[in-house]
C-alpha positions in Angstrom: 38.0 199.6 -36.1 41.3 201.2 -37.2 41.8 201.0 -40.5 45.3 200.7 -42.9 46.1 201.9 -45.8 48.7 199.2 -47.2 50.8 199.2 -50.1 49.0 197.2 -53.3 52.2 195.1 -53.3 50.9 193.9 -50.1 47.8 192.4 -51.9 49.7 191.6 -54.4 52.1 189.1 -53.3 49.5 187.2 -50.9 49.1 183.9 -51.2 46.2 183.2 -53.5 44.4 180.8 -50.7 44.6 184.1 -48.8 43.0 186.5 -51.7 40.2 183.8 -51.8 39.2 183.9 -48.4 39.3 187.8 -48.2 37.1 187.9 -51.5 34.4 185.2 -49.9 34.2 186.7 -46.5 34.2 190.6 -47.4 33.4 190.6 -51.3 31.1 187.7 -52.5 28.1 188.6 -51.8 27.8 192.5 -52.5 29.5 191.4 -56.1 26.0 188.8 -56.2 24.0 191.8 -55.1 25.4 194.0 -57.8 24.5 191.5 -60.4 20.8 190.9 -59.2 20.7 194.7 -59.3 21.7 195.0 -62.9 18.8 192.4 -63.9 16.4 194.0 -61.8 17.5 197.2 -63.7 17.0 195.4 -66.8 14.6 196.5 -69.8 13.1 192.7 -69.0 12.6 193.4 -65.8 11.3 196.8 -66.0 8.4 195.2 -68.1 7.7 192.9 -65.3 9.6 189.6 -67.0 10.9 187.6 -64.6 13.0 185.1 -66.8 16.6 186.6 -65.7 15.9 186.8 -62.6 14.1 183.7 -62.2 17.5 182.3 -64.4 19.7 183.8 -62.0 19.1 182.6 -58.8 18.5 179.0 -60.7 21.9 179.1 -62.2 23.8 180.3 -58.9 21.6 178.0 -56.8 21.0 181.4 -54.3 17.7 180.3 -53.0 19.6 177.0 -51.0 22.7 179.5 -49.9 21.2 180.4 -46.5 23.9 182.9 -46.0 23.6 185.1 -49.0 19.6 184.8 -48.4 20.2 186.5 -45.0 22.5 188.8 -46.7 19.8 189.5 -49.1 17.3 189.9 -46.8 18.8 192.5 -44.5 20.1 194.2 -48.0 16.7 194.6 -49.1 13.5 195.0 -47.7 11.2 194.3 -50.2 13.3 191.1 -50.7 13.1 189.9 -47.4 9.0 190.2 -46.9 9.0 188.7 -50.4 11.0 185.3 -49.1 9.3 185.5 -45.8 6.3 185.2 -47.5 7.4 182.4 -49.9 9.9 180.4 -48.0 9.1 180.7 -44.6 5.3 181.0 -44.7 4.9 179.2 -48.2 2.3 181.5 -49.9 3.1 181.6 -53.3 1.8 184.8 -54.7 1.1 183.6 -58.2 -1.3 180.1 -58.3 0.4 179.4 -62.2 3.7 180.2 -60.8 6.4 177.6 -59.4 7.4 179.3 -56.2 11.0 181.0 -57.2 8.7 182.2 -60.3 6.1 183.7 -57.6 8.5 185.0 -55.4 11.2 187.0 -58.4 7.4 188.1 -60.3 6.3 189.9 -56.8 9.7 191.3 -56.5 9.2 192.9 -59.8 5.8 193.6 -59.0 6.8 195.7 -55.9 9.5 197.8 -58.4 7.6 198.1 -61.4 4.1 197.8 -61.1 
């Protein structure tokens, strides 16, 4: 694929319909992926705390947006056996945990522990 280097004016006087679209299709979900990074990054985190994370995907409703989960999953490996393991073979990891609890605890389990 060629690729152009065009004038920020360019961008710049796009309709904002246009903008959008560009943003969803190419931007969206790496700018999600930076943010889940941070928290897993986080001092919470590091000491095996799940409540951001757990908080996160709640708020942005990312466990029912099949598209960023398969983003997610080919993102991160450790991710992807994680879900497999909770949503497509549902084994939660953690008998006291809900499952989005089970499945963001063994993802911090994998980093941290």
């Amino acid at each position: 694929m060629e690729e152009y280097n065009l004038p920020k004016p360019f961008f710049d006087n796009l309709p904002s319909d246009i903008k959008n679209k560009i943003y969803f299709d190419d931007f969206y979900y790496d700018d999600i992926y930076n943010e889940l990074q941070k928290i897993l990054d986080h001092k919470e985190s590091t000491e095996l705390n799940n409540t951001l994370l757990v908080n996160y995907f709640i708020e942005n409703h990312l466990i029912t947006n099949e598209l960023f989960i398969e983003y997610l999953c080919k993102k991160n490996n450790i991710f992807s056996t994680i879900y497999s393991t909770h949503y497509i073979e549902n084994k939660c990891s953690f008998r006291l945990l809900n499952k989005m609890q089970s499945m963001c605890q063994c993802w911090l389990m994998y980093l941290y522990h």
